[in-house]
C-alpha positions as a Markdown table, in Angstrom:
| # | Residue | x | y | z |
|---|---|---|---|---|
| 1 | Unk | -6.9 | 5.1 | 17.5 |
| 2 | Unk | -8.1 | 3.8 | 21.1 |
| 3 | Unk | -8.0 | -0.2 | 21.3 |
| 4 | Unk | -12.0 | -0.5 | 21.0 |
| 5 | Unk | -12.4 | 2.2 | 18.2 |
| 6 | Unk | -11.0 | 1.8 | 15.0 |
| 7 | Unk | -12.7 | 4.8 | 13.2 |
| 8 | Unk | -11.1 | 8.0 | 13.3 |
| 9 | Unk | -10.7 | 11.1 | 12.1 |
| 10 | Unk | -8.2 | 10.9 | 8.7 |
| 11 | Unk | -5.9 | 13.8 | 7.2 |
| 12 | Unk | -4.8 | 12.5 | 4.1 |
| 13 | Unk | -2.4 | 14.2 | 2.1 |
| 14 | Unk | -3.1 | 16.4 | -0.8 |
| 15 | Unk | -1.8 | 14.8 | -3.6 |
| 16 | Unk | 0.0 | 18.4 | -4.7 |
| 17 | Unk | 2.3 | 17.5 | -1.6 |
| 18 | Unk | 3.4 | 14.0 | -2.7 |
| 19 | Unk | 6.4 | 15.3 | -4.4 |
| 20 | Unk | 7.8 | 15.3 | -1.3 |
| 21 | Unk | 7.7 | 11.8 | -1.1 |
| 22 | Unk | 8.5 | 11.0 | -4.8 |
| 23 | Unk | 11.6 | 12.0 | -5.0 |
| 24 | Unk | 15.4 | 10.6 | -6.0 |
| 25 | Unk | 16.5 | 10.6 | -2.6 |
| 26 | Unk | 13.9 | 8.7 | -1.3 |
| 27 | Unk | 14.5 | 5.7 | -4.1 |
| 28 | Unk | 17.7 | 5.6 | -2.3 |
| 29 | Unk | 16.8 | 5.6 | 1.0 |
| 30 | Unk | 13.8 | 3.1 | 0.7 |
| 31 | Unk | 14.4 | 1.2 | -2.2 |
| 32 | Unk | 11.6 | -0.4 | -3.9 |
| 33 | Unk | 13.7 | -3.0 | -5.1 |
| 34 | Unk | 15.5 | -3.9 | -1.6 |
| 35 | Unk | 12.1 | -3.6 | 0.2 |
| 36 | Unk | 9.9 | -6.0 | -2.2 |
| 37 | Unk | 12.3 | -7.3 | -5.0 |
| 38 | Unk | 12.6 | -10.7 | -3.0 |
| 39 | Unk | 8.7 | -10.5 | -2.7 |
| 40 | Unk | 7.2 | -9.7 | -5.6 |
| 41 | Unk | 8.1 | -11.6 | -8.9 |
| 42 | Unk | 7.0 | -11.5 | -12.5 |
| 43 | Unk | 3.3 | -11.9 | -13.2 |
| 44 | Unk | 1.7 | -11.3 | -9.8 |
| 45 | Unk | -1.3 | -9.6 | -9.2 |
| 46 | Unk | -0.5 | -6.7 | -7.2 |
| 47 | Unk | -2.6 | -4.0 | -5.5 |
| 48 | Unk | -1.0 | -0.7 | -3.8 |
| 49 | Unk | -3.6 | 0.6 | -2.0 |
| 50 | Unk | -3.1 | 4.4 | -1.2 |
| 51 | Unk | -0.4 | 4.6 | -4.0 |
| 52 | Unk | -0.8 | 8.5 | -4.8 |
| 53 | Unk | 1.1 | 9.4 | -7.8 |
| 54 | Unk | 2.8 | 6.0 | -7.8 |
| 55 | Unk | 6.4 | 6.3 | -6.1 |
| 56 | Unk | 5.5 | 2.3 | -5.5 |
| 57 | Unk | 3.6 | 1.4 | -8.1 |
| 58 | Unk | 5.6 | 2.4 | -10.9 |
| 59 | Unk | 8.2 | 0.4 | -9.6 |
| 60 | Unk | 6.1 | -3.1 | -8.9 |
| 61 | Unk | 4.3 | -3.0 | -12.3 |
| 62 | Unk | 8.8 | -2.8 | -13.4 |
| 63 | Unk | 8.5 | -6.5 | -10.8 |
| 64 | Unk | 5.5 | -8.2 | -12.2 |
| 65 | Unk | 6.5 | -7.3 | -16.1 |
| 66 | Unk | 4.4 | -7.7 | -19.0 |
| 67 | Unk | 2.7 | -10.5 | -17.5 |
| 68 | Unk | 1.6 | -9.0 | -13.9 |
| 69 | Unk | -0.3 | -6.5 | -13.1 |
| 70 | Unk | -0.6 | -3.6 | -10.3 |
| 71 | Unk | -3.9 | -1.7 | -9.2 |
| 72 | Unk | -3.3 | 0.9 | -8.1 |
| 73 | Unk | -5.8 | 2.7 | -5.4 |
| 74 | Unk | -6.1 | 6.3 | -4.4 |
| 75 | Unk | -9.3 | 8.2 | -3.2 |
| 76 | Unk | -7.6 | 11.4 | -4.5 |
| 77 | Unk | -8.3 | 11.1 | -8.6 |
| 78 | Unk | -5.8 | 13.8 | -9.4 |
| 79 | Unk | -3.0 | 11.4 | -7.7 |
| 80 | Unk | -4.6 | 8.9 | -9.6 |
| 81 | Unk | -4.4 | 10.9 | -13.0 |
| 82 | Unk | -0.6 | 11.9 | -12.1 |
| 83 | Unk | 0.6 | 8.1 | -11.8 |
| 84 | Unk | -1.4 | 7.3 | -15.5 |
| 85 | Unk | 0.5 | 10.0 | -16.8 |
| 86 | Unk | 3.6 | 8.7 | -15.3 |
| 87 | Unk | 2.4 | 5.3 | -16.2 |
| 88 | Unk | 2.3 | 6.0 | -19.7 |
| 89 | Unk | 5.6 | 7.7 | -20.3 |
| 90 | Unk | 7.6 | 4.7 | -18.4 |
| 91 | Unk | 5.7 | 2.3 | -21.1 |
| 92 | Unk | 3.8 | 0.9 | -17.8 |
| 93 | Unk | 0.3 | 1.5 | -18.5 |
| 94 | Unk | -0.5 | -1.4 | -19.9 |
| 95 | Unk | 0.5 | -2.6 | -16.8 |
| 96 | Unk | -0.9 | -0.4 | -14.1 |
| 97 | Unk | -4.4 | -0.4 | -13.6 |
| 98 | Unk | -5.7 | 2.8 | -11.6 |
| 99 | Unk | -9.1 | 2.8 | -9.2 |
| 100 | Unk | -10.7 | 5.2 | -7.4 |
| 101 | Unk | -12.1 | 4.9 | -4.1 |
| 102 | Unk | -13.9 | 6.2 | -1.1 |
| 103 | Unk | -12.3 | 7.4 | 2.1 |
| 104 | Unk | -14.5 | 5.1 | 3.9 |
| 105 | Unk | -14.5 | 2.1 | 1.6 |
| 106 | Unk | -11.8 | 0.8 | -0.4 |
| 107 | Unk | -13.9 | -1.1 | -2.9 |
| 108 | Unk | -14.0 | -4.4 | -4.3 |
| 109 | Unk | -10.4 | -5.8 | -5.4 |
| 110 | Unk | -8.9 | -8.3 | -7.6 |
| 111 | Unk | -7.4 | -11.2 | -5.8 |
| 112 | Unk | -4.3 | -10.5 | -5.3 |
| 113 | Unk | -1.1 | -12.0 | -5.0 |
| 114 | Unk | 0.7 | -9.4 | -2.5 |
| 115 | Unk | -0.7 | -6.0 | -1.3 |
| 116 | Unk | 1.2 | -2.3 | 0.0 |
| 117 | Unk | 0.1 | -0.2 | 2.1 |
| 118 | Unk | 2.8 | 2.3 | 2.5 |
| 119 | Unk | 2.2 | 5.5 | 4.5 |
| 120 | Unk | -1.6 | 5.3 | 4.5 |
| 121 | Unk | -3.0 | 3.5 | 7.2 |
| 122 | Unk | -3.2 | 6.1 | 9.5 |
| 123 | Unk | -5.3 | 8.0 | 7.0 |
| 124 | Unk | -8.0 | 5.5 | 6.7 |
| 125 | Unk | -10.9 | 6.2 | 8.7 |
| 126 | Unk | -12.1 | 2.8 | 9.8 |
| 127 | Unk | -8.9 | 0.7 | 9.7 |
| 128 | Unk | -10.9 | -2.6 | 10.9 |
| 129 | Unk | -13.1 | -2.4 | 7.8 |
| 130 | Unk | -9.5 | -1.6 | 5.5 |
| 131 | Unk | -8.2 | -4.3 | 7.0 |
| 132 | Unk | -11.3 | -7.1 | 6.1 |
| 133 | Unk | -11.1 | -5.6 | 2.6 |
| 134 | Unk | -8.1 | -6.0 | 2.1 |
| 135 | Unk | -8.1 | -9.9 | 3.5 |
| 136 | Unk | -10.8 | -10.8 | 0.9 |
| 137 | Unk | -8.4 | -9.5 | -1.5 |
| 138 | Unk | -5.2 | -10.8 | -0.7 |
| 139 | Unk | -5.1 | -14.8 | -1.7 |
| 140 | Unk | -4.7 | -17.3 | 0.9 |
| 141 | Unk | -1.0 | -18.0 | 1.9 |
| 142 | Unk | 0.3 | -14.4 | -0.1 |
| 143 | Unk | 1.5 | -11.6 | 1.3 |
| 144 | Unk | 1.1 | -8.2 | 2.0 |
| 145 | Unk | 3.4 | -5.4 | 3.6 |
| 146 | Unk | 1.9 | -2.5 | 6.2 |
| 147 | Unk | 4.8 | 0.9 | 6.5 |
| 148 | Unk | 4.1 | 3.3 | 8.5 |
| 149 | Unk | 6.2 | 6.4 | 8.8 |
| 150 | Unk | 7.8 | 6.9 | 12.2 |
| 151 | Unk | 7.8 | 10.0 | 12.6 |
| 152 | Unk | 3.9 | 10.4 | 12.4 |
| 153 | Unk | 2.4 | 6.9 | 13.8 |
| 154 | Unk | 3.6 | 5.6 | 17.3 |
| 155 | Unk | 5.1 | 1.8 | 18.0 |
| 156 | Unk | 2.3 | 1.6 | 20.1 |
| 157 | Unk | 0.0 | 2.9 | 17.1 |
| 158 | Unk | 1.4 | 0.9 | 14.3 |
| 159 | Unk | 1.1 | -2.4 | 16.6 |
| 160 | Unk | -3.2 | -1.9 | 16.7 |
| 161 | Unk | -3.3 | -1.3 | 13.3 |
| 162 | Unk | -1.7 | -5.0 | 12.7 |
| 163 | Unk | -3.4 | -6.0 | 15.6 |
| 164 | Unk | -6.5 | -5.4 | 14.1 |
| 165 | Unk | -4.6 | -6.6 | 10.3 |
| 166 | Unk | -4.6 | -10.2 | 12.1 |
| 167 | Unk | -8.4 | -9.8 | 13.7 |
| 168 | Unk | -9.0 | -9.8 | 10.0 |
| 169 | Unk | -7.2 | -12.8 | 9.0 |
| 170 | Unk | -3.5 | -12.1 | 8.4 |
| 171 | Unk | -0.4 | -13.0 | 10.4 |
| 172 | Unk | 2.4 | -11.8 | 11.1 |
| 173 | Unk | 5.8 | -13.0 | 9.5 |
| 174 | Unk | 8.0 | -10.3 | 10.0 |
| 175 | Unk | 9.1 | -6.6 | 10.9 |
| 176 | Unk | 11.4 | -5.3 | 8.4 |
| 177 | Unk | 13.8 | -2.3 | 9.1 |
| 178 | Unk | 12.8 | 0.1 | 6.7 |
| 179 | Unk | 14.7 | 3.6 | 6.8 |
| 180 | Unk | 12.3 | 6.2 | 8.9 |
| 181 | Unk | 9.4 | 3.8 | 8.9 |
| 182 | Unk | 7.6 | 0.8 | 10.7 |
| 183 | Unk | 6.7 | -1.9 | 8.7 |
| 184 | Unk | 5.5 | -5.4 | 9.1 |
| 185 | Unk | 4.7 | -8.1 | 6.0 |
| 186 | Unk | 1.5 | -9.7 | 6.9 |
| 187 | Unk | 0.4 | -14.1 | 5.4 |
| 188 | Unk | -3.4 | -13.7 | 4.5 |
| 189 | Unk | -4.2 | -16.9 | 6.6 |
């Protein structure tokens, strides 16, 4: 991504490969709890955007309880089908609402109390149009967290995509250390 042009070519990956990511060692490594347990409390209106078969998601819809909620957004509908499966057999899916979307448009949200977008980003085609979404969904003052995995997106990268998160309308609070990633936690202004 050049500083004028934020539309790019995307490789997302196939959600047969996001075992890889969903796995014991990484809930030990980056702890759902440690990284949004002091942000996320019960009955909040969550969305994980790019949430694949829910290594995140299962674990905010455990946050927000019985009285939250979590979308969950994937353009890949088998990732989609995975985490409803999973959903179901943790007793979530009451909780955990999944929608489908567009590689080049995330689609209309709920309002939303706080927002993830963990290790997607750099997939999105047109990160200054994400980024706009996602500020109409996020409510004023809330939060929402932006990690990046080192070893595929540069500093310099990761700092225009929140560049372009606070041309949209969020600022920045702060920038977490987070095991193998960059990540920053973003206030919808």
């Amino acid at each position: 991504m050049n500083s004028t042009d934020t539309s790019r070519e995307i490789h997302v990956m196939s959600w047969r490969k996001q075992w890889t990511l969903n796995n014991p060692v990484r809930g030990m490594l980056q702890s759902p709890n440690k990284m949004f347990g002091h942000l996320v409390e019960p009955g909040m209106q969550v969305v994980d955007t790019g949430c694949g078969t829910g290594f995140f998601s299962l674990a905010l819809a455990r946050m927000v309880g019985r009285t939250g909620t979590v979308t969950a957004v994937d353009l890949q509908a088998e990732a989609l089908e995975v985490l409803q499966d999973k959903a179901r057999q943790a007793g979530l899916n009451h909780i955990i609402k999944t929608r489908h979307c567009e590689a080049h448009d995330i689609g209309d949200l709920p309002k939303a109390d706080f927002a993830l977008a963990a290790y997607m980003v750099h997939e999105v085609p047109d990160v200054t149009r994400y980024f706009e979404r996602m500020a109409a969904c996020v409510k004023q003052h809330c939060l929402m967290v932006v990690v990046e995995p080192k070893f595929h997106v540069s500093t310099a990268d990761f700092q225009k995509e929140i560049d372009v998160a606070i041309k949209a309308g969020f600022e920045l609070e702060a920038l977490p250390a987070i095991f193998m990633s960059r990540a920053a936690v973003l206030t919808k202004n």
